[in-house]
C-alpha positions as protocol buffer text, in pm:
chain_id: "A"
residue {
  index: 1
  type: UNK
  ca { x: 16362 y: -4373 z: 19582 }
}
residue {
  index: 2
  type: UNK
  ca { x: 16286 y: -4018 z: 19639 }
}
residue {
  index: 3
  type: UNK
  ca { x: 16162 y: -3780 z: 19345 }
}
residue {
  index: 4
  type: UNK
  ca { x: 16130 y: -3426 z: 19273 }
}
residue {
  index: 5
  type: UNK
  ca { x: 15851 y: -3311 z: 19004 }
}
residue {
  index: 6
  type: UNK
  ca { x: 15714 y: -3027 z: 18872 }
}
residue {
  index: 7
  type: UNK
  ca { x: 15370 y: -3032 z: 18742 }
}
residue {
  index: 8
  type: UNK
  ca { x: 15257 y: -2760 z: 18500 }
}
residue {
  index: 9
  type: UNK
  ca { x: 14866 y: -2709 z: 18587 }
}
residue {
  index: 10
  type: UNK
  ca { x: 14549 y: -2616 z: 18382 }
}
residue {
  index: 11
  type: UNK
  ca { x: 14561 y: -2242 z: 18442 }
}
residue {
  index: 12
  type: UNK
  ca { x: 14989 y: -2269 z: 18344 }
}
residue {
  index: 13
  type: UNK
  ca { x: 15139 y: -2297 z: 18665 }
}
residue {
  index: 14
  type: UNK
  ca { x: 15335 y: -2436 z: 18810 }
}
residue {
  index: 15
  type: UNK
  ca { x: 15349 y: -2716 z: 19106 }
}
residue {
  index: 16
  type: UNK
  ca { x: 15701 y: -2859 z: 19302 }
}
residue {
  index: 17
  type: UNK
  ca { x: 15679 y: -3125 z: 19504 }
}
residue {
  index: 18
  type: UNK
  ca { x: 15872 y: -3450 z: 19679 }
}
residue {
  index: 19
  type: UNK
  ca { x: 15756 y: -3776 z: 19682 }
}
residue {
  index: 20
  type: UNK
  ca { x: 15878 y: -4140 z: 19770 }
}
residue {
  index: 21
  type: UNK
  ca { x: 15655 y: -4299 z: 19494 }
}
residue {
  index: 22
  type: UNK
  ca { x: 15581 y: -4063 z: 19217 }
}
residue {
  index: 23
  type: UNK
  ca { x: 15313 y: -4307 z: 19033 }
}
residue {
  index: 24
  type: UNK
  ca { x: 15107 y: -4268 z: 19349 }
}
residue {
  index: 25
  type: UNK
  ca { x: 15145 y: -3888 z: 19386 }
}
residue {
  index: 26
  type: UNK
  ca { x: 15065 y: -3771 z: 19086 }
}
residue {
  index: 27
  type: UNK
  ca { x: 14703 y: -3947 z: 19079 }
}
residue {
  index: 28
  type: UNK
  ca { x: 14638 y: -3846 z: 19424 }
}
residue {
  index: 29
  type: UNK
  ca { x: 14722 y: -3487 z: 19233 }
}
residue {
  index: 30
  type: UNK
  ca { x: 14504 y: -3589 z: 18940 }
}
residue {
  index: 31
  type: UNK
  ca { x: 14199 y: -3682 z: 19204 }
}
residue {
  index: 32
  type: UNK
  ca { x: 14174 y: -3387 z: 19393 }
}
residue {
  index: 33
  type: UNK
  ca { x: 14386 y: -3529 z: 19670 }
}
residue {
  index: 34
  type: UNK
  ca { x: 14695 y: -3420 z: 19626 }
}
residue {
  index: 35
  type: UNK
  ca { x: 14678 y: -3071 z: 19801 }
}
residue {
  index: 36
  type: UNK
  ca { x: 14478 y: -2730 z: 19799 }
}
residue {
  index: 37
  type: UNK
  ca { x: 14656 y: -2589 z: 19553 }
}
residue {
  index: 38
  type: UNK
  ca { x: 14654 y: -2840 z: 19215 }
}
residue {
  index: 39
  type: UNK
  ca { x: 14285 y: -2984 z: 19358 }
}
residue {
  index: 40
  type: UNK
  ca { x: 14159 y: -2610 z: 19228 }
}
residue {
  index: 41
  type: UNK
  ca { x: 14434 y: -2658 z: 18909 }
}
residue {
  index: 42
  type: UNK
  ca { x: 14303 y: -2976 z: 18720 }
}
residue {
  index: 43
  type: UNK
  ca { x: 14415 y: -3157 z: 18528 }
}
residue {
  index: 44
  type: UNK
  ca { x: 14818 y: -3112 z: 18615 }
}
residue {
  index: 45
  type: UNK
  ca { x: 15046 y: -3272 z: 18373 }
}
residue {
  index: 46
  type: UNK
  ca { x: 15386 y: -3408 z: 18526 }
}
residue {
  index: 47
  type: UNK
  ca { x: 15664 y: -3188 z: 18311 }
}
residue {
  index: 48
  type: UNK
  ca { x: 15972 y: -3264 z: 18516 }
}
residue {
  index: 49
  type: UNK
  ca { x: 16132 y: -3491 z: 18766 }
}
residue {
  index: 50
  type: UNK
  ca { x: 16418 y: -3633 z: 18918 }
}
residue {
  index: 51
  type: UNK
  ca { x: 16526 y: -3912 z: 19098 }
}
residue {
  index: 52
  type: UNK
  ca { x: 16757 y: -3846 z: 19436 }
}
residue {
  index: 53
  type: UNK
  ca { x: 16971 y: -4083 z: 19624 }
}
residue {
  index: 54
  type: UNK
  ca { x: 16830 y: -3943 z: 19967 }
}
residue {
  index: 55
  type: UNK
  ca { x: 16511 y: -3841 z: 20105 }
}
residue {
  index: 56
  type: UNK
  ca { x: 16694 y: -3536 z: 20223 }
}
residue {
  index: 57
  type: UNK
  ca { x: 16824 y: -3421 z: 19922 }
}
residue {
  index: 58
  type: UNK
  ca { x: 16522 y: -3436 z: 19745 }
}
residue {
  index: 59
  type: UNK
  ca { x: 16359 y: -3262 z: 20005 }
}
residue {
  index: 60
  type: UNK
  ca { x: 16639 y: -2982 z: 20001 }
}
residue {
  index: 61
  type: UNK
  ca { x: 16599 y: -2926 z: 19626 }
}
residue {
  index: 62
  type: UNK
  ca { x: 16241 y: -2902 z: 19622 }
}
residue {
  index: 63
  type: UNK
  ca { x: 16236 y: -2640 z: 19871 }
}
residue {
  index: 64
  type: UNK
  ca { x: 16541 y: -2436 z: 19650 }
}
residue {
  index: 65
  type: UNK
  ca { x: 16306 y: -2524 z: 19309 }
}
residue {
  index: 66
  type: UNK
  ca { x: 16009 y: -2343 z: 19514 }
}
residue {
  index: 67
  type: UNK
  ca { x: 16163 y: -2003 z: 19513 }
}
residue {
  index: 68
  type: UNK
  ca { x: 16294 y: -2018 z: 19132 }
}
residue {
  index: 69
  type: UNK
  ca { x: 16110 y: -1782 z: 18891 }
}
residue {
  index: 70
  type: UNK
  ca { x: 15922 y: -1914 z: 18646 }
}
residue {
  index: 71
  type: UNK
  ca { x: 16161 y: -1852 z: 18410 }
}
residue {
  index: 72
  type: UNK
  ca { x: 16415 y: -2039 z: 18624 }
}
residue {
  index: 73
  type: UNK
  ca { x: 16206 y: -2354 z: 18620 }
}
residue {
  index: 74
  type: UNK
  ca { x: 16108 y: -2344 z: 18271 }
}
residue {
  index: 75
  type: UNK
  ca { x: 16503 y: -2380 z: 18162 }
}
residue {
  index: 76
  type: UNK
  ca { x: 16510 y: -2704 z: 18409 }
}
residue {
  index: 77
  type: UNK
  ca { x: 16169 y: -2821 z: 18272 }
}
residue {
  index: 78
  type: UNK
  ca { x: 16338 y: -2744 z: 17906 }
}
residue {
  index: 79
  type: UNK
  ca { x: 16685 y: -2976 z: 18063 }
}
residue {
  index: 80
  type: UNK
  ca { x: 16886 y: -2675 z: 18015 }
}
residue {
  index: 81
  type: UNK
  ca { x: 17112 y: -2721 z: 18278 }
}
residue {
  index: 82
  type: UNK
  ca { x: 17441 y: -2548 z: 18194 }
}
residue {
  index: 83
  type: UNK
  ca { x: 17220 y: -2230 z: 18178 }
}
residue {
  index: 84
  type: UNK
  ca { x: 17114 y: -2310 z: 18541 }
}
residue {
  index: 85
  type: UNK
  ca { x: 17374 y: -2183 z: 18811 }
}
residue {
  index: 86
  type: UNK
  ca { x: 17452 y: -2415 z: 19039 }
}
residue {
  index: 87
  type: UNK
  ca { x: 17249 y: -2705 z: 18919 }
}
residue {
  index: 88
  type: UNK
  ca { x: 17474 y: -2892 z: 18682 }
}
residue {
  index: 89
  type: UNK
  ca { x: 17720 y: -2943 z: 19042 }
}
residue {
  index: 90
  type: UNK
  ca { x: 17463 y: -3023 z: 19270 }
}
residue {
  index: 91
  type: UNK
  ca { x: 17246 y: -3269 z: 19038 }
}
residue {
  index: 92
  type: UNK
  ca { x: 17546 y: -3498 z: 19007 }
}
residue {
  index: 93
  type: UNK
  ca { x: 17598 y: -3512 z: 19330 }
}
residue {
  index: 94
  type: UNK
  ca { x: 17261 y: -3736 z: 19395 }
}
residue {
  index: 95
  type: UNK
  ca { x: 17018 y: -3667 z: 19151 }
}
residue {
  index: 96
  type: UNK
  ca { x: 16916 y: -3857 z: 18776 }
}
residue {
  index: 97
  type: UNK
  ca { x: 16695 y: -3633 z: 18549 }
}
residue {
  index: 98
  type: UNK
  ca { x: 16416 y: -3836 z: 18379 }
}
């Protein structure tokens, strides 16, 4: 199944990505081969994800999570949800927070 994550990283960051097997992904992150950006941020720690029903839709949400303020993503990292517009609608359309 497809997942969204966020990862927070050493210097506070944050990371969003997709994935089809989120065990695998987040030790290639942990190993420096995950991408540019988290290989210069180690060690990440996964602080959010979700599982979707299609690739598509996982794919879709992690490119709408990528322009959310910090702030934004802190109140989904947090589970917040009724405080996020437009979440609460779309996640039960295909998506299972974990």
């Amino acid at each position: 199944m497809p997942f969204v994550y966020i990862l927070q990283c050493r210097d506070g960051s944050f990371y969003t990505g997709s994935t089809l097997d989120l065990e695998r992904r987040l030790a290639e992150h942990q190993f420096g081969e995950g991408c540019d950006y988290t290989r210069r941020r180690r060690p990440v720690e996964l602080v959010w994800s979700s599982e979707f029903a299609r690739i598509d839709d996982a794919y879709g949400w992690e490119r709408r999570i990528h322009g959310w303020t910090r702030a934004k993503k802190r109140l989904l990292i947090e589970g917040r949800y009724d405080e996020l517009s437009g979440w609460s609608r779309r996640h039960r359309d295909g998506a299972s927070a974990d």
